[in-house]
C-alpha positions as CSV (number, residue, x, y, z in Angstrom):
1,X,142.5,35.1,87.7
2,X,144.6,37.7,89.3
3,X,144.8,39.7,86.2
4,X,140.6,39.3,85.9
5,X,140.3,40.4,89.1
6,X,142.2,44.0,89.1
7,X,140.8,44.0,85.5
8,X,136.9,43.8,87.3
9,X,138.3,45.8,90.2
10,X,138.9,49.2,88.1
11,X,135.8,48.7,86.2
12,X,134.0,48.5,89.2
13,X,135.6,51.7,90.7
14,X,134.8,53.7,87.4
15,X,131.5,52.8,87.5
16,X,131.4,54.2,91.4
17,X,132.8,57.3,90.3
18,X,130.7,58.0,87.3
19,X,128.0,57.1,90.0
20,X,129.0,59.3,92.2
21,X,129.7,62.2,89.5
22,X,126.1,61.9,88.4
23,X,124.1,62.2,91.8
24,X,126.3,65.3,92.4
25,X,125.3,66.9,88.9
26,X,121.7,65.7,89.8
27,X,122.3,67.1,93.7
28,X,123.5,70.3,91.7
29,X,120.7,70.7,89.3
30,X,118.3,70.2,92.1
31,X,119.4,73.1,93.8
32,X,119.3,75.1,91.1
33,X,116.2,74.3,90.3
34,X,115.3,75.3,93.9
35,X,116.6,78.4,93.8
36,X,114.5,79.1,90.4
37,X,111.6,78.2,91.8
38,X,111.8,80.7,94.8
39,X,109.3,83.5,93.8
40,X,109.9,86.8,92.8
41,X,108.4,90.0,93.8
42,X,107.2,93.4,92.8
43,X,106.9,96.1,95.6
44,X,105.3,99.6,95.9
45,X,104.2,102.0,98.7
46,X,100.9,102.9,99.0
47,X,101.4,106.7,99.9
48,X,97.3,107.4,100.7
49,X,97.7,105.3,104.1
50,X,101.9,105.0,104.4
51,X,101.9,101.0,103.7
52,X,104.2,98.8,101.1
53,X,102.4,96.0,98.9
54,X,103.9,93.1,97.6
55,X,102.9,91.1,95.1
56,X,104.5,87.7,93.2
57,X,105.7,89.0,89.0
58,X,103.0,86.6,88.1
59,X,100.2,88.9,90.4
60,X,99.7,86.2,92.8
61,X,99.6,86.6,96.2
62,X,98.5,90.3,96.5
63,X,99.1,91.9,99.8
64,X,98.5,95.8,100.3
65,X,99.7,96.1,103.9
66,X,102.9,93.8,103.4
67,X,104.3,96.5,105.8
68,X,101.4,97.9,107.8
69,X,101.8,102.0,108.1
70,X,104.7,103.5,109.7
71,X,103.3,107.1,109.3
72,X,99.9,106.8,111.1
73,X,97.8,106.5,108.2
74,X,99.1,109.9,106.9
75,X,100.3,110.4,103.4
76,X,103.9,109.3,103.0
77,X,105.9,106.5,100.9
78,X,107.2,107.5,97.4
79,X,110.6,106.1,95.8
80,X,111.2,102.4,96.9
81,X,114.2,100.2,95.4
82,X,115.3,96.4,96.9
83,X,118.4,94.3,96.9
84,X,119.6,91.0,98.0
85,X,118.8,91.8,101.6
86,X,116.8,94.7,102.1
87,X,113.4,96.9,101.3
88,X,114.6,100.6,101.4
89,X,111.7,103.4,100.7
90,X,111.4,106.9,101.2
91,X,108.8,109.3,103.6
92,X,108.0,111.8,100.7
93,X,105.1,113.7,102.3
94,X,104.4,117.0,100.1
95,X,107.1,118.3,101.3
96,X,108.4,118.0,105.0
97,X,110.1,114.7,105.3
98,X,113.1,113.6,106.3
99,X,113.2,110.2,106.4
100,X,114.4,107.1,104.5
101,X,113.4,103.9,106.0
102,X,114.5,100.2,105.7
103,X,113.0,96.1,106.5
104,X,114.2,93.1,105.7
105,X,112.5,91.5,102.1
106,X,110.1,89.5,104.3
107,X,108.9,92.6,105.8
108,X,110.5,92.8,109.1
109,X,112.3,94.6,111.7
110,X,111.5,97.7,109.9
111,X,113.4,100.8,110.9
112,X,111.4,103.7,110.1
113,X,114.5,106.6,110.6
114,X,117.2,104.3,108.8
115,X,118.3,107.6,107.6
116,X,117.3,110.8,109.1
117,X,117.7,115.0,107.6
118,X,116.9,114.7,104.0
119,X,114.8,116.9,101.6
120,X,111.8,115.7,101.0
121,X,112.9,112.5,99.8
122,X,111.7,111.1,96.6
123,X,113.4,108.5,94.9
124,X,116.4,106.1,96.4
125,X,118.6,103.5,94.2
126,X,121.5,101.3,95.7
127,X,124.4,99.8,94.7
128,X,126.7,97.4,96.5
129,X,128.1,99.6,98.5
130,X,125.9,103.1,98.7
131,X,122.4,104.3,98.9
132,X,121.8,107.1,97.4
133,X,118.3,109.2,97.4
134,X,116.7,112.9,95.9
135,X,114.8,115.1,97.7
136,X,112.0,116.7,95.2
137,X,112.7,120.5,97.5
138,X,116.1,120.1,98.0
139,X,118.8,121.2,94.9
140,X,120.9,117.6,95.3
141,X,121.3,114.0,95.5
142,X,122.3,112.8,99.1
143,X,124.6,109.1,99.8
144,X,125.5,107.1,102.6
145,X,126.9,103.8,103.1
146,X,124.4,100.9,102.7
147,X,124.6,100.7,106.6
148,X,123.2,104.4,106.8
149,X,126.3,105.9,108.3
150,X,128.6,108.6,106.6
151,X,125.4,110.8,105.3
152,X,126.4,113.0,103.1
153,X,123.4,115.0,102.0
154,X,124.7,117.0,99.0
155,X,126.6,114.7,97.1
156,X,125.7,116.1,93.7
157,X,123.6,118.9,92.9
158,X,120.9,118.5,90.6
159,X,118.5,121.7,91.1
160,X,115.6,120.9,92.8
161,X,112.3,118.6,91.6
162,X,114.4,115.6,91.3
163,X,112.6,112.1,92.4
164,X,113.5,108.6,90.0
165,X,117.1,107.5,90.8
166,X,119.3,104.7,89.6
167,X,123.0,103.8,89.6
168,X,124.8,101.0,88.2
169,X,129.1,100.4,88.4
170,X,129.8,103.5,86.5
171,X,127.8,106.2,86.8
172,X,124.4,107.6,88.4
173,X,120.9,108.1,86.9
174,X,118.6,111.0,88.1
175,X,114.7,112.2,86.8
176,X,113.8,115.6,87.3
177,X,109.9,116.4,87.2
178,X,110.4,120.2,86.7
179,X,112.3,120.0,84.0
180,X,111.9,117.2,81.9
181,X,115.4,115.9,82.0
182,X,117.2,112.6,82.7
183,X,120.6,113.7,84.6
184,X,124.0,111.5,85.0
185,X,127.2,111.6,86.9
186,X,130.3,109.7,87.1
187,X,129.3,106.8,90.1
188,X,131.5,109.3,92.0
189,X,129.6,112.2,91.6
190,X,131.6,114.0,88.9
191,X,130.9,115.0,85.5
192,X,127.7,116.1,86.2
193,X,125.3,116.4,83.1
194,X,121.9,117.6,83.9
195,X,120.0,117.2,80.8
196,X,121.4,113.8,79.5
197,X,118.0,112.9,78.3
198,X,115.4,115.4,77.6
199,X,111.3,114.3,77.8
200,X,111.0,112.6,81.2
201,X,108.8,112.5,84.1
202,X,109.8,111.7,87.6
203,X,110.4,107.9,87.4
204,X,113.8,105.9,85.8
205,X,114.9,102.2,85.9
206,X,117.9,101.0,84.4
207,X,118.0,97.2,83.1
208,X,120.4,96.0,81.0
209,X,121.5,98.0,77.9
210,X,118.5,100.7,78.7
211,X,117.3,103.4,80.8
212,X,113.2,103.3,80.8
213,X,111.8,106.3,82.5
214,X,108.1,108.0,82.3
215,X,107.3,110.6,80.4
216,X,106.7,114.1,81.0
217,X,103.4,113.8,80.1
218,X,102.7,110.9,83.0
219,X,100.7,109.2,80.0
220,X,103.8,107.3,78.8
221,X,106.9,105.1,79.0
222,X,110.0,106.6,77.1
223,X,113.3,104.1,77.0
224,X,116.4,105.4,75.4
225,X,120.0,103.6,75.2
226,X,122.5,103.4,78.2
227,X,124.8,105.9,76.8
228,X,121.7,108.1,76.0
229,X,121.1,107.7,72.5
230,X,118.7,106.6,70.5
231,X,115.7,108.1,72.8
232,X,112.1,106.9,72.2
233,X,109.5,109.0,74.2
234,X,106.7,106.6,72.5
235,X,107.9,103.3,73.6
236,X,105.1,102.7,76.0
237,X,102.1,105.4,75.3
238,X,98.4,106.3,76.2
239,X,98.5,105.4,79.2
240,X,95.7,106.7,81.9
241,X,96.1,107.7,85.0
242,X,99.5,109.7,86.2
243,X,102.6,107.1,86.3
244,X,104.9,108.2,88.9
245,X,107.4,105.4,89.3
246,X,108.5,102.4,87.2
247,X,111.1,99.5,87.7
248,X,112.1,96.6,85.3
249,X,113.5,93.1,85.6
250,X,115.1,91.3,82.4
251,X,111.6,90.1,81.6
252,X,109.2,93.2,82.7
253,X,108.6,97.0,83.1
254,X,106.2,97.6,85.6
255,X,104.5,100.9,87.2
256,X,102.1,102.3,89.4
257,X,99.4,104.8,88.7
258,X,99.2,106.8,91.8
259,X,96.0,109.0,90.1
260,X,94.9,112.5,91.0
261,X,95.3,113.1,94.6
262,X,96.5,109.6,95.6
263,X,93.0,108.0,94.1
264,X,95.0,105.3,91.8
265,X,94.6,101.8,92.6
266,X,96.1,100.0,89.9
267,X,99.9,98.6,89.1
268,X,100.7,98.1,85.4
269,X,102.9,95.8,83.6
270,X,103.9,95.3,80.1
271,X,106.7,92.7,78.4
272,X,110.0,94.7,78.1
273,X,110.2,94.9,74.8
274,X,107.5,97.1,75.5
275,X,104.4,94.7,74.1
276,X,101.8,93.2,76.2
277,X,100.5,96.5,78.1
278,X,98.3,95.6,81.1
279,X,97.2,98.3,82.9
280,X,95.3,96.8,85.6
281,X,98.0,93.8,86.2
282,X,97.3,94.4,90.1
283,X,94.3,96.2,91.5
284,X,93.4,97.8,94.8
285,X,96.5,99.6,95.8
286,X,95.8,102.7,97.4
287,X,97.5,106.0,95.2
288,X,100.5,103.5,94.3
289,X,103.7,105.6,94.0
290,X,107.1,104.5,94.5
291,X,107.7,100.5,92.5
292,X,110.8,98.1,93.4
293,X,111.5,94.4,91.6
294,X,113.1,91.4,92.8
295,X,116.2,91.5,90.4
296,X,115.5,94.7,88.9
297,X,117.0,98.7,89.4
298,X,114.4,101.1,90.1
């Protein structure tokens, strides 16, 4: 009897830990599939009346003032990038602005002079520990800490007409409008190579093994490799409207037609391999300009 019992006894305590194993794989999985559920988003700034739109990847839940306007209804908003915690977008005006500003990703406690005394600034990127931004009339690419302090606006010179910026661990990505060319630098602003790629326009995203950028033309989507071979100024063509800024996840490239004199109202989006073009994937944005993911590298 004895030996029965302390025979039944470990069975019955195997069977409570496999028990206990499995709701803690199912409590596990349950999260997970939480946290897959929570929605991603695609962001852009409305430069005709200074707001930021957000949208769901799917186009659901389209909202134009997300961020009502910080500029007075004046034109203003042009490169936008996200991470984990924040919305960061710049005041490109024409010309005069100085400003890069920040809000949380729901859209609040927005600080409109997050960073103050830039050029004109046009595109921003960040990494995990800088943000870094170009100003279309200055000749350079400005950084700060991710908590705006240490500004240094002339980290790399670039000439002037520079917007589209991206970074990732090794190096820095740069589009310049004027003339036609993709620069890099080392991720601390050495080895400066000003016409990496040749053929762009004034918008660049980086996700995974490519760089995706519009074309000079503003009618296209060119994508060459990391390493900046194997360029490809046809991946993505015929497309109307004037494309400004792009930004791509692992599943999509998407863009925003900001049309002649701000008139665009449409966001694009196409599968990354490049198939599935939809011009019109959101509607009734108001001259669309700078474009941000959830996930993705503007």
């Amino acid at each position: 009897m004895t030996k029965t019992g302390g025979a039944t006894k470990r069975i019955v305590g195997k069977i409570i830990v496999a028990l206990f194993a499995l709701c803690m794989w199912a409590s596990s999985h349950a999260q997970t599939a939480s946290f897959a559920a929570t929605p991603a988003y695609v962001y852009w700034t409305n430069t005709d009346n200074g707001t930021v739109g957000r949208a769901t990847i799917t186009g659901t839940g389209v909202n134009q003032t997300f961020i009502p306007s910080i500029t007075g209804g004046a034109v203003g908003g042009a490169g936008m990038t996200v991470n984990g915690s924040y919305i960061y977008w710049t005041g490109a005006n024409g010309g005069t602005a100085t400003t890069i500003a920040r809000a949380n990703l729901n859209g609040t406690n927005v600080i409109r002079n997050f960073i103050t005394g830039a050029h004109n600034p046009c595109g921003v990127a960040v990494s995990s520990s800088y943000i870094y931004w170009a100003g279309d009339v200055g000749t350079s690419i400005g950084r700060a800490n991710l908590n705006g302090t240490n500004v240094d606006q002339n980290f790399i010179t670039t000439g002037n007409g520079v917007c589209g910026v991206a970074v990732t661990s090794s190096y820095i990505y740069w589009a310049n409008y004027r003339t036609a060319e993709i620069g890099r630098a080392s991720i601390n602003g050495t080895g400066v190579n000003l016409d990496f790629i040749r053929g762009s326009g004034a918008g660049i995203a980086i996700e995974g093994n490519y760089i995706y950028f519009t074309t000079s033309s503003n009618t296209g989507i060119g994508r060459a490799n990391i390493n900046g071979t194997g360029v490809n100024l046809n991946f993505i063509r015929n497309l109307s409207g004037q494309n400004a800024f792009l930004a791509a996840d692992s599943n999509y490239i998407f863009w925003a037609d900001f049309g002649s004199g701000y008139t665009g109202t449409t966001i694009g989006r196409a599968n990354i391999n490049g198939t599935g073009v939809n011009q019109s994937f959101i509607r009734g944005a108001r001259g669309p300009f700078g474009i941000a993911v959830t996930g993705g590298n503007p």
